[in-house]
Backbone and ligand atoms as CSV (ligand in chain L), in Angstrom:
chain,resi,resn,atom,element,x,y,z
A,1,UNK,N,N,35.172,-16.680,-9.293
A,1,UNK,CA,C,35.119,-15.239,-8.980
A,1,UNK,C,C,34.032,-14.976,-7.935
A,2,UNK,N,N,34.352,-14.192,-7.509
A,2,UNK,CA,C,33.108,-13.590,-6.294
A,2,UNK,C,C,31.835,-13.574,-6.601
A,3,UNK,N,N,30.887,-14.035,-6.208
A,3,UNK,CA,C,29.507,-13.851,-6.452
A,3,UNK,C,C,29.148,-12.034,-6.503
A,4,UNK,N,N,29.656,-11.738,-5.438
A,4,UNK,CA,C,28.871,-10.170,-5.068
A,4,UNK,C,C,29.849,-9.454,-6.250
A,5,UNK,N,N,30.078,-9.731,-6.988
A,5,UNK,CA,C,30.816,-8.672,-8.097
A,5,UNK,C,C,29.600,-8.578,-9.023
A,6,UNK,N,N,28.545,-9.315,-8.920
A,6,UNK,CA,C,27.716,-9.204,-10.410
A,6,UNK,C,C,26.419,-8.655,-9.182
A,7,UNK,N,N,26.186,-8.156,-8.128
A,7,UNK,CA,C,25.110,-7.747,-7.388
A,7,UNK,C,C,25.126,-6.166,-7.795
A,8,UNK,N,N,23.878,-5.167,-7.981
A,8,UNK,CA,C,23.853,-4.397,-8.115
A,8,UNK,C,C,24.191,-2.803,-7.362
A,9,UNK,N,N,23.978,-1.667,-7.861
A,9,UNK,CA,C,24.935,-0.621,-6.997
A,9,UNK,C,C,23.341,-0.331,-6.336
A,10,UNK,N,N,23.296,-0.913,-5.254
A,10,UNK,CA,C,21.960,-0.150,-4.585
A,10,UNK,C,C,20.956,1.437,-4.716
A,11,UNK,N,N,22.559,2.109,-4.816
A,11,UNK,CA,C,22.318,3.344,-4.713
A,11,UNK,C,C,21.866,3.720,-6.574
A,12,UNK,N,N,21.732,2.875,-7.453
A,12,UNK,CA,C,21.298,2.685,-8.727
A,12,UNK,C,C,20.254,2.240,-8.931
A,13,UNK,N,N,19.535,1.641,-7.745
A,13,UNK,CA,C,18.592,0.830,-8.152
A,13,UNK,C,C,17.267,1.265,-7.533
A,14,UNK,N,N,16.599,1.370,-8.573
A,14,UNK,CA,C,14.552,1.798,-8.372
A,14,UNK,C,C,14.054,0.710,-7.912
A,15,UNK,N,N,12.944,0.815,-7.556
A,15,UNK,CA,C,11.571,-0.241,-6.918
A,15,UNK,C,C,10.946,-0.763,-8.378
A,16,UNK,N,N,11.240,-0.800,-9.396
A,16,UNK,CA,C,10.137,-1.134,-10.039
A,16,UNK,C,C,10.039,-2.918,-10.346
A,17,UNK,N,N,11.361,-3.347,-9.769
A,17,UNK,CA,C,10.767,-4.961,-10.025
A,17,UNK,C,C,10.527,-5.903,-8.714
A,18,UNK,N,N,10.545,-4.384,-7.623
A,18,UNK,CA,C,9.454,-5.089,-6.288
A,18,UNK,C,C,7.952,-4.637,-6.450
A,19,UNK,N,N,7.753,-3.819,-7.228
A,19,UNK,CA,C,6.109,-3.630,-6.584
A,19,UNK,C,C,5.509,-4.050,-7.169
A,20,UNK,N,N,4.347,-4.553,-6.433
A,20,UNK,CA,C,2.987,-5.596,-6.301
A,20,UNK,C,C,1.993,-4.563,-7.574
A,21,UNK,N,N,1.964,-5.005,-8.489
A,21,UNK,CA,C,1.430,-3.751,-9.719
A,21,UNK,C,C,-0.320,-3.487,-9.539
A,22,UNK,N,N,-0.639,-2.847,-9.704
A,22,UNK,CA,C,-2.272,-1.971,-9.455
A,22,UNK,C,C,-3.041,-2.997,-9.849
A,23,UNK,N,N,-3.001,-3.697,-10.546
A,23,UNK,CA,C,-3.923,-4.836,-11.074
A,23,UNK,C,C,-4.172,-5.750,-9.893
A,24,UNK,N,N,-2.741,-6.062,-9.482
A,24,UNK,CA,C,-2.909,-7.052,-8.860
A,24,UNK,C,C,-3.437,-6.537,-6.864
A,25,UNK,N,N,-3.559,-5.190,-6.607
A,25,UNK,CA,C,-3.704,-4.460,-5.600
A,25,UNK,C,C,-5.374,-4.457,-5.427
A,26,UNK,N,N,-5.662,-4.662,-4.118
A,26,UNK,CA,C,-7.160,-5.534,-3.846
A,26,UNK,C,C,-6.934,-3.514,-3.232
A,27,UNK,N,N,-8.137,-2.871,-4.307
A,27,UNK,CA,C,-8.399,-1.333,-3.677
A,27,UNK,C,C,-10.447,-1.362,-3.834
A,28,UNK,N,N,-10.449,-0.219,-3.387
A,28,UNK,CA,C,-11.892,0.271,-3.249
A,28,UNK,C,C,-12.058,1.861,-4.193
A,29,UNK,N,N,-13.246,1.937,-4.690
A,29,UNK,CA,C,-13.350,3.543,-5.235
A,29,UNK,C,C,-13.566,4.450,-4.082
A,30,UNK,N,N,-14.034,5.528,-4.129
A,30,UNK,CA,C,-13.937,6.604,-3.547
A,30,UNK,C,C,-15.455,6.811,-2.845
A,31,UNK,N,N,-16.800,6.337,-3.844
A,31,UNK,CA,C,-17.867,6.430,-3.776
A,31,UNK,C,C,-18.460,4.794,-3.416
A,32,UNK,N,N,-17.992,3.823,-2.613
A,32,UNK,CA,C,-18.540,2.740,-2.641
A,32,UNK,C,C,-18.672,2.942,-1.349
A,33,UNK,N,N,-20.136,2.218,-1.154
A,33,UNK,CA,C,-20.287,1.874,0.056
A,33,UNK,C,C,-19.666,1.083,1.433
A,34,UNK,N,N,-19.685,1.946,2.468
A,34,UNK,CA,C,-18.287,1.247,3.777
A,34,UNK,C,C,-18.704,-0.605,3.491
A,35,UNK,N,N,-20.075,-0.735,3.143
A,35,UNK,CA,C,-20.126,-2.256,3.166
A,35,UNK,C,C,-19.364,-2.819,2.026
A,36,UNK,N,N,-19.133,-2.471,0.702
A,36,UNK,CA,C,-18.644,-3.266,0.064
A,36,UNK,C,C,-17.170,-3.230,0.246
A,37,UNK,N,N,-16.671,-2.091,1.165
A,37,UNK,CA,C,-15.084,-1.595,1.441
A,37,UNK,C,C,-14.819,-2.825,2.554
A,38,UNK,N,N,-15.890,-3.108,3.434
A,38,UNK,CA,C,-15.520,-3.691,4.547
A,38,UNK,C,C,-15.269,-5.662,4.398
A,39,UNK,N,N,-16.353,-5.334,2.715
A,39,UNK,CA,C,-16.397,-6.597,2.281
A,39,UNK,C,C,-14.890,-7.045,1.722
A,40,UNK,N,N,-14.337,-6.497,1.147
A,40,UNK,CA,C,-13.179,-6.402,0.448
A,40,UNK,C,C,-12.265,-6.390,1.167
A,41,UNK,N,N,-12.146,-5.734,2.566
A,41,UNK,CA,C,-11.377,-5.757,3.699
A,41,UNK,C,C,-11.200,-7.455,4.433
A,42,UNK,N,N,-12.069,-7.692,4.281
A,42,UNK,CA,C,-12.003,-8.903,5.567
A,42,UNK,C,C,-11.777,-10.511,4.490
A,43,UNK,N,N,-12.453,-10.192,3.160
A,43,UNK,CA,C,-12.547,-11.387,2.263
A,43,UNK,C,C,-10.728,-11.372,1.541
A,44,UNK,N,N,-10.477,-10.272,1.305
A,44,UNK,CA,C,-8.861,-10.653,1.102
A,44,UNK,C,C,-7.976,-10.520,1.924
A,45,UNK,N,N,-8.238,-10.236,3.390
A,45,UNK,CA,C,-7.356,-10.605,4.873
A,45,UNK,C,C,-6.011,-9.564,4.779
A,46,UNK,N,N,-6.452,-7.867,3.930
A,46,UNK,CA,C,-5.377,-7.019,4.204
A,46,UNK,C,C,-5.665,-6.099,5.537
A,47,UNK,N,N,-5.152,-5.601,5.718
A,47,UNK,CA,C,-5.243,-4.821,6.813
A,47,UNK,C,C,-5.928,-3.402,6.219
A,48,UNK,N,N,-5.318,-2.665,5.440
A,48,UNK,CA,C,-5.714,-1.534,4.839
A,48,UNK,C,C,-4.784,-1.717,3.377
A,49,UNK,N,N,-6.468,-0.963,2.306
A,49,UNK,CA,C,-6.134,-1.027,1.098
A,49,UNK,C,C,-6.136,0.778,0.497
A,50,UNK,N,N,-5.737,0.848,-0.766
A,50,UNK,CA,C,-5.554,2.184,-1.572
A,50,UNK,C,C,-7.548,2.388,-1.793
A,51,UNK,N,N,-7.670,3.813,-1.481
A,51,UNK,CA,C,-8.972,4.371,-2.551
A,51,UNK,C,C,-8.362,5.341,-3.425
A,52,UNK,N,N,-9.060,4.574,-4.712
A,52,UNK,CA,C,-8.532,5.070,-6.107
A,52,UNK,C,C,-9.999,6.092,-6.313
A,53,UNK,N,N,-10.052,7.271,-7.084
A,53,UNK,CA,C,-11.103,7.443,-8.207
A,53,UNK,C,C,-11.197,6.841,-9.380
A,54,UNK,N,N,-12.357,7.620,-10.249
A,54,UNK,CA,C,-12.538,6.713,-11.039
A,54,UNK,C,C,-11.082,6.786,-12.535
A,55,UNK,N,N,-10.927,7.673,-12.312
A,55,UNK,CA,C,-9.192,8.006,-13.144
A,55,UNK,C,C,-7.910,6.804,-12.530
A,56,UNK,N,N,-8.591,6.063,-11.339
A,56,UNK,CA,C,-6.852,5.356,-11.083
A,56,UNK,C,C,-6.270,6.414,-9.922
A,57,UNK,N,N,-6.806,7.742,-10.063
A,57,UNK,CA,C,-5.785,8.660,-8.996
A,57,UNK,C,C,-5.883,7.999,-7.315
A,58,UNK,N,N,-4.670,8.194,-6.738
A,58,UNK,CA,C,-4.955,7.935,-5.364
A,58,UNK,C,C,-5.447,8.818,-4.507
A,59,UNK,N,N,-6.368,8.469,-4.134
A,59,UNK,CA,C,-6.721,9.411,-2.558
A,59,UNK,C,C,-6.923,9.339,-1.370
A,60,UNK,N,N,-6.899,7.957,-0.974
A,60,UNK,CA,C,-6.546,7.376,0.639
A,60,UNK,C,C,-6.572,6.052,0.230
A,61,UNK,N,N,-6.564,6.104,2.243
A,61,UNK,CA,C,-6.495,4.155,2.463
A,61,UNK,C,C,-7.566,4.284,2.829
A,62,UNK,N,N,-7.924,2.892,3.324
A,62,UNK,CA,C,-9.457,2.700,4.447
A,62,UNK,C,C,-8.526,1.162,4.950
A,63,UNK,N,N,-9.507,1.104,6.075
A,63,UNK,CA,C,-8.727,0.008,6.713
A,63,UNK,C,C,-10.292,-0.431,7.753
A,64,UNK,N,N,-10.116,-1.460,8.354
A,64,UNK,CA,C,-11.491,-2.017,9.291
A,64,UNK,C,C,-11.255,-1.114,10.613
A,65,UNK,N,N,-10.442,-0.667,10.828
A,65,UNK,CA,C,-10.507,-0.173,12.568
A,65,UNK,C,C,-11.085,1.382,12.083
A,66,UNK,N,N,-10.716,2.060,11.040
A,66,UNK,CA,C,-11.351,3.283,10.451
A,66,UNK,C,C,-13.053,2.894,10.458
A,67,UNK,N,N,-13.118,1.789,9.567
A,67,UNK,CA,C,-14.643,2.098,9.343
A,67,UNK,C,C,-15.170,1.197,10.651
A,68,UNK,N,N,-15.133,0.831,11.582
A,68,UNK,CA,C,-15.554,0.417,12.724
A,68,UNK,C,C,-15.985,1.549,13.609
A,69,UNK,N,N,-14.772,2.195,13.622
A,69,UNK,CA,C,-14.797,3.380,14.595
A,69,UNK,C,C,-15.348,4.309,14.174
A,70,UNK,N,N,-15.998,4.680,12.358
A,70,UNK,CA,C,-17.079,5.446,12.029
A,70,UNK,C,C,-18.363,5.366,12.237
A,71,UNK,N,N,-18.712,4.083,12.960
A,71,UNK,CA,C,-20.443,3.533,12.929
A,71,UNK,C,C,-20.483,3.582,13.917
A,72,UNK,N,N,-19.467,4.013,15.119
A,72,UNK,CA,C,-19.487,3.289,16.608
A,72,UNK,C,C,-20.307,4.631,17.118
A,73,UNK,N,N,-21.443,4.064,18.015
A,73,UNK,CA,C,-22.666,4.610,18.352
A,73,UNK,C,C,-22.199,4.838,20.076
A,74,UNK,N,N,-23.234,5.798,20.705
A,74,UNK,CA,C,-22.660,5.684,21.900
A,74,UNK,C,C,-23.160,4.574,22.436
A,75,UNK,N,N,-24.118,4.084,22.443
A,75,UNK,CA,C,-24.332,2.874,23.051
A,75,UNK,C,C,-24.326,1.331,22.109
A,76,UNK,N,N,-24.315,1.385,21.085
A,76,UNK,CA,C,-24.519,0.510,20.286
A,76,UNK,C,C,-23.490,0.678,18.818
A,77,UNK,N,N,-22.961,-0.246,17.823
A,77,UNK,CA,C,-22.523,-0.165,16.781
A,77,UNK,C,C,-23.738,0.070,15.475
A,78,UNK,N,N,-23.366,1.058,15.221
A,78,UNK,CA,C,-24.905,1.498,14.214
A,78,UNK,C,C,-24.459,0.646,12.586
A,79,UNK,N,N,-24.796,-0.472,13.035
A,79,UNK,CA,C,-24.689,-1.192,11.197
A,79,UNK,C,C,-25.109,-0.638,10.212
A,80,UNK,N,N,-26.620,-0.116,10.263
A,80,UNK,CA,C,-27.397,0.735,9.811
A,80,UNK,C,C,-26.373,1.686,8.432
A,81,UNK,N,N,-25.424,2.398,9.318
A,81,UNK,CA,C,-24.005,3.414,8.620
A,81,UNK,C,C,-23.160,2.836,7.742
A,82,UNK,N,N,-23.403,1.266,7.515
A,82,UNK,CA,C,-22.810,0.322,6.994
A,82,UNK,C,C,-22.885,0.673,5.448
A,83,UNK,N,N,-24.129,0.998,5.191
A,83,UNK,CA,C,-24.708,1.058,3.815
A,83,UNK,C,C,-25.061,2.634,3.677
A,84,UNK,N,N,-24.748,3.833,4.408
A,84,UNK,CA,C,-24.990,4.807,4.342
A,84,UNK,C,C,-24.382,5.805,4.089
A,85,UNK,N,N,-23.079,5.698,4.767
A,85,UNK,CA,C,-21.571,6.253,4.503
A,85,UNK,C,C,-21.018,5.999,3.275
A,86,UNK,N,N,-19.895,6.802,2.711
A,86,UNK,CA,C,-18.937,5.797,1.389
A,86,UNK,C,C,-17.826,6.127,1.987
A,87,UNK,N,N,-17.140,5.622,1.266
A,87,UNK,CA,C,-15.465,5.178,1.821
A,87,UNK,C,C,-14.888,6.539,1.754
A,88,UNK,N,N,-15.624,7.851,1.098
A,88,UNK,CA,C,-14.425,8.882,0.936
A,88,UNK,C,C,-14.955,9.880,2.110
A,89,UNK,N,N,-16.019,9.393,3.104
A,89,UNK,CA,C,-15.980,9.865,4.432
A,89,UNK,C,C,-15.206,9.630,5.517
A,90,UNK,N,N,-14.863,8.320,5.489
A,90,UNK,CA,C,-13.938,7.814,6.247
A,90,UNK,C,C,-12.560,7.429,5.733
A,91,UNK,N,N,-12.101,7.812,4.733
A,91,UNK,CA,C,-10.805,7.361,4.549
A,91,UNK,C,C,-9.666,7.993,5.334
A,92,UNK,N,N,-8.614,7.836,5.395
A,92,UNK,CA,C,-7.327,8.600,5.603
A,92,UNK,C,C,-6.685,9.098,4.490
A,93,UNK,N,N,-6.666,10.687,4.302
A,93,UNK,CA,C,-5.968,11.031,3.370
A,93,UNK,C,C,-4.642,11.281,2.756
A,94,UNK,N,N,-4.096,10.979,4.405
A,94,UNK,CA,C,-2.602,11.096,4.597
A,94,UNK,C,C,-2.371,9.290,4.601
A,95,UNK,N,N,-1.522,9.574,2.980
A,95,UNK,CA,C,-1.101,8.534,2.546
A,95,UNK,C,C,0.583,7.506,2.551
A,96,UNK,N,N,1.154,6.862,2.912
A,96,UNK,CA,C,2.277,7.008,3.005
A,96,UNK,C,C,2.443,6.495,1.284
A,97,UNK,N,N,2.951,7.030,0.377
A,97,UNK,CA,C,3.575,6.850,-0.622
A,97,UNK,C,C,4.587,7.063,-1.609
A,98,UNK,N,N,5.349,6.796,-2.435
A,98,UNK,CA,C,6.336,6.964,-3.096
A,98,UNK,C,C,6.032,7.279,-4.584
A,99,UNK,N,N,6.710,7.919,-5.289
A,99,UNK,CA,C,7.020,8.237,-6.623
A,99,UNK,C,C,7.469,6.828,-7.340
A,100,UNK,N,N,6.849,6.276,-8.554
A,100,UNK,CA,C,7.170,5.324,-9.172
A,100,UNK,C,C,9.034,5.417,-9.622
A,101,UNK,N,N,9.874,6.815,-9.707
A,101,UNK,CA,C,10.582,6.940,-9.841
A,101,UNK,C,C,11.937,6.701,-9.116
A,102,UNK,N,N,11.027,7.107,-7.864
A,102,UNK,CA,C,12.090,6.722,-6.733
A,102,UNK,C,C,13.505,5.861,-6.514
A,103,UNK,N,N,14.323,5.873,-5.645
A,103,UNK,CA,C,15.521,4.933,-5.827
A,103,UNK,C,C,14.867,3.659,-4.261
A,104,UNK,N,N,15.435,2.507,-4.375
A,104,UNK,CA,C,15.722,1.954,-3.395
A,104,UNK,C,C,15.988,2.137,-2.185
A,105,UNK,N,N,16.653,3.109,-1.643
A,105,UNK,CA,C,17.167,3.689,-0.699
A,105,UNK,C,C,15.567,4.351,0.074
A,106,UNK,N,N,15.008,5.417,-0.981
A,106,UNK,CA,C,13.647,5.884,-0.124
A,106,UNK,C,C,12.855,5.051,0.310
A,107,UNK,N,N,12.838,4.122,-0.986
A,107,UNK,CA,C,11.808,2.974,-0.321
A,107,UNK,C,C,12.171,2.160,0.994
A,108,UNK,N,N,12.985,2.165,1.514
A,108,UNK,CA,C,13.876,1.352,2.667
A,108,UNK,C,C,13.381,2.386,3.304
A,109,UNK,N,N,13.908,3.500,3.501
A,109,UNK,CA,C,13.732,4.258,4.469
A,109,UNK,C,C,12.151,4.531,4.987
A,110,UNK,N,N,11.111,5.127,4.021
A,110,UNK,CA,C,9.833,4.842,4.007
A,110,UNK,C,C,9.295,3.649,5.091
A,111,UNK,N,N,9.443,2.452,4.573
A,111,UNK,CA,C,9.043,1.697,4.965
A,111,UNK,C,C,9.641,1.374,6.342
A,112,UNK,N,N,10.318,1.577,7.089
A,112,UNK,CA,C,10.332,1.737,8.670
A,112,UNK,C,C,9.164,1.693,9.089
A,113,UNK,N,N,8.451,2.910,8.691
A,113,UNK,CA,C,7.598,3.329,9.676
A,113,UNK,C,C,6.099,2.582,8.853
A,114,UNK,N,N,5.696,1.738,7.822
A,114,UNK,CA,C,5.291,1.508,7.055
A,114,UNK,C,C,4.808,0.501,6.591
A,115,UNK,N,N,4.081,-0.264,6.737
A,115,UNK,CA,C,3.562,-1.823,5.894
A,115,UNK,C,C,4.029,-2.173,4.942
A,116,UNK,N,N,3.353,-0.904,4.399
A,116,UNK,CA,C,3.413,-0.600,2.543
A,116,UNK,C,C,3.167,0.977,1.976
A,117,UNK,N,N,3.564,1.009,1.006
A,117,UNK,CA,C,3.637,2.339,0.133
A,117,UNK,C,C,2.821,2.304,-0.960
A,118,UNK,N,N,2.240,3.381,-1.163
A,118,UNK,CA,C,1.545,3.487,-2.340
A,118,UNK,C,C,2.632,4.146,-3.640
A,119,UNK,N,N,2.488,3.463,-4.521
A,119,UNK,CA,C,3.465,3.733,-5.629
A,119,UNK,C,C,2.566,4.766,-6.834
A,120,UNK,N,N,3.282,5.607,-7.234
A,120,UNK,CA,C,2.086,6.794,-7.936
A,120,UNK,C,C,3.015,6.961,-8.665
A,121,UNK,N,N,2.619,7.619,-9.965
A,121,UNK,CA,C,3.314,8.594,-11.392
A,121,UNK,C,C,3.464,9.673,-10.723
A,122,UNK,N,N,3.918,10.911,-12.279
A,122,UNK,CA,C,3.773,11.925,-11.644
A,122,UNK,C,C,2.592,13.231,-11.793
A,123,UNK,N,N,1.599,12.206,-11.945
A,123,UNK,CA,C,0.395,12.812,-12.136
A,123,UNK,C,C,-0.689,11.887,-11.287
A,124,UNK,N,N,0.047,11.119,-9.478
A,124,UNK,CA,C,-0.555,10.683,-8.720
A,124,UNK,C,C,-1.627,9.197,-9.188
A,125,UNK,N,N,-1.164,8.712,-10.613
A,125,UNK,CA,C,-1.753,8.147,-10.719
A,125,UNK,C,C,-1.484,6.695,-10.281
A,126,UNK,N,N,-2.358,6.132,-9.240
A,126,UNK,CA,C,-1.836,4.962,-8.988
A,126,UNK,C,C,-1.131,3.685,-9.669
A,127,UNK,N,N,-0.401,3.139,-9.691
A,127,UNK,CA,C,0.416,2.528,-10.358
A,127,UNK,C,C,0.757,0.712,-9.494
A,128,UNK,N,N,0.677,0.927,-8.413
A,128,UNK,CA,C,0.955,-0.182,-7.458
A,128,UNK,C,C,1.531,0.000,-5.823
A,129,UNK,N,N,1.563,-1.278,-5.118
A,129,UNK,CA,C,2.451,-0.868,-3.973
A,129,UNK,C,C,3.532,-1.628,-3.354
A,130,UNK,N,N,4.362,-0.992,-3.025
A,130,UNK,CA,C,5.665,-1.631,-2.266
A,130,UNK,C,C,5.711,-1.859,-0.997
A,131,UNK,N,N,5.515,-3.485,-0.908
A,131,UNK,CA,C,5.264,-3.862,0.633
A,131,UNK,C,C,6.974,-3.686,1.529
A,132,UNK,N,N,6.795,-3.706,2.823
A,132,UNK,CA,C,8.200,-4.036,3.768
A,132,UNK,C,C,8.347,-5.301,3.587
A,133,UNK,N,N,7.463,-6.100,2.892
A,133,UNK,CA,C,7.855,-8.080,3.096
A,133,UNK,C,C,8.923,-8.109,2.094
A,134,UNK,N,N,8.450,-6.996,0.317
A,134,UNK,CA,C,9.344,-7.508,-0.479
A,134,UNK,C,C,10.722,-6.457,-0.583
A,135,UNK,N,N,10.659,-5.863,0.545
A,135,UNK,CA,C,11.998,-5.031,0.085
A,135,UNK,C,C,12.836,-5.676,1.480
A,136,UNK,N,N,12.451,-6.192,2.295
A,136,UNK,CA,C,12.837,-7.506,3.327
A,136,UNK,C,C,13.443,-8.215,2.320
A,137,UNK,N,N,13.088,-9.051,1.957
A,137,UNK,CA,C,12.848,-10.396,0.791
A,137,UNK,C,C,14.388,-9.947,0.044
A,138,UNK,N,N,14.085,-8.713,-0.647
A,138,UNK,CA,C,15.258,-8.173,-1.311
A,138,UNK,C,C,16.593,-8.213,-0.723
A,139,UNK,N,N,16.446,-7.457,0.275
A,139,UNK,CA,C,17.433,-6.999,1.447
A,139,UNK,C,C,17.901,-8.410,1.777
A,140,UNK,N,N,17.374,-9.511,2.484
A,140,UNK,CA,C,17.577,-10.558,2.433
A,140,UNK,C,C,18.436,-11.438,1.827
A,141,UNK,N,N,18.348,-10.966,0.356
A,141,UNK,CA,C,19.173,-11.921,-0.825
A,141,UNK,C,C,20.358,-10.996,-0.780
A,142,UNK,N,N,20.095,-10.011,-0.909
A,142,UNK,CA,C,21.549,-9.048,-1.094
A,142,UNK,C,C,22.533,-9.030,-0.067
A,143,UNK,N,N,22.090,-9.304,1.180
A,143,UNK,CA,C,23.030,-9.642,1.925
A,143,UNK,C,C,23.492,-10.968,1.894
A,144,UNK,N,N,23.016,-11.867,1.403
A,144,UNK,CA,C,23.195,-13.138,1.549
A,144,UNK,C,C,24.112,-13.841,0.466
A,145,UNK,N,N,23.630,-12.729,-0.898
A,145,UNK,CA,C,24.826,-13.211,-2.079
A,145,UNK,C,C,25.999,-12.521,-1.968
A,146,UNK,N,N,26.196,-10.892,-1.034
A,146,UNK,CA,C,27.285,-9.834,-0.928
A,146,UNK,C,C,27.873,-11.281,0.340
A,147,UNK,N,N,27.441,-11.744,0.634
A,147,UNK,CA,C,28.083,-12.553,1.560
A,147,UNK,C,C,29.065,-13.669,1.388
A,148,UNK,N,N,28.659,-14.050,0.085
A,148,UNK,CA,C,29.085,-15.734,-0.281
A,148,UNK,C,C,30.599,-15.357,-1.207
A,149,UNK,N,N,31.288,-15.927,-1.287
A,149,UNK,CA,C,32.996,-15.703,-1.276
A,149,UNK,C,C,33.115,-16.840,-1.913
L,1,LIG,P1,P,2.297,-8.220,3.281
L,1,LIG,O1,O,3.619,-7.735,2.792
L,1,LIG,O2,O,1.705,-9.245,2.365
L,1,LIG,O3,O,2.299,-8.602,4.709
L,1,LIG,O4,O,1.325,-6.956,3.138
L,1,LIG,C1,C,1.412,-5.849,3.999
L,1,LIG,C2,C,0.201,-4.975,3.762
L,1,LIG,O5,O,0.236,-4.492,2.417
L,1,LIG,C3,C,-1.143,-5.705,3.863
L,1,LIG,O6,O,-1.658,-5.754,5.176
L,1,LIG,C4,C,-2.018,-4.848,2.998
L,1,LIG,O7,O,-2.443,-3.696,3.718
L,1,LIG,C5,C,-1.069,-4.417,1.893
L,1,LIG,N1,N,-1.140,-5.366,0.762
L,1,LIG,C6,C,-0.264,-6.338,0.412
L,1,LIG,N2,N,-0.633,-6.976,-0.718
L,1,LIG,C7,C,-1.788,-6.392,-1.107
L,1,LIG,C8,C,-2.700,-6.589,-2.215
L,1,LIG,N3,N,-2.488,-7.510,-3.151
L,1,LIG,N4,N,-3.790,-5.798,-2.280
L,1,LIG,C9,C,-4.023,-4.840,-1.340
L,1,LIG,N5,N,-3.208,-4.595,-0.296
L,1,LIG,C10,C,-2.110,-5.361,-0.168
């Protein structure tokens, strides 16, 4: 019998057994210093991570070209700001993220424009995130088993 008879109805199907779960999500608090944000930035090689409070809620990203471009002096890079600033001066508050509820379909669409998504309840509480590698990855197999005859 056909393989793609036992593949699922897309338009049925949620994100919840692609996303990368909060535990396992390398984030920063709200009140930590740009140095320990920047530390965390460069020692786990993401580009930009979630700032949580101390509840788990989301309230931005931070990323190295943000906090670079916060210390940048007119003539000099003020390191100094390194340890002076916290991350909820410089974050971005405009977040790209999704509802843990969501279908498949948003998350595809989302992620166009997108790395990754921040995955939230419905009381914003962070929960995890959905990269473009694993809904690739997904997309990937589903065409590949809708394929096989
Ligand atoms: P990747 O799909 O691994 O290329 O990840 C794309 C982006 O998602 C990374 O550059 C990070 O900004 C973010 N990301 C992926 N995995 C993690 C993680 N475990 N912790 C924090 N951010 C992550």
């Amino acid at each position: 019998m056909a393989k793609h008879m036992d593949l699922p109805n897309l338009y049925e199907t949620g994100i919840d057994d692609l996303v990368i779960s909060a535990e396992k999500v390398a984030h920063v608090q709200l009140t930590n210093p740009l140095e320990h944000a920047m530390l965390i930035l460069i020692k786990s090689g993401y580009s930009s991570i979630p700032v949580l409070d101390t509840q788990y809620r989301l309230k931005g990203l931070i990323s190295q070209p943000l906090i670079l471009d916060s210390i940048l002096g007119i003539e000099r890079i003020e390191f100094e700001k390194l340890s002076e600033y916290v991350v909820e001066d410089v974050m971005n508050t405009e977040i790209p993220c999704i509802n843990e509820k969501d279908g498949f379909f948003k998350g595809l669409k989302l992620s166009i424009d997108h790395p990754f998504l921040c995955v939230v309840d419905d009381e914003f509480i962070f929960k995890g995130i959905l990269t473009r590698r694993a809904l690739l990855k997904f997309v990937n197999r589903y065409l590949h088993e809708s394929s096989v005859r």
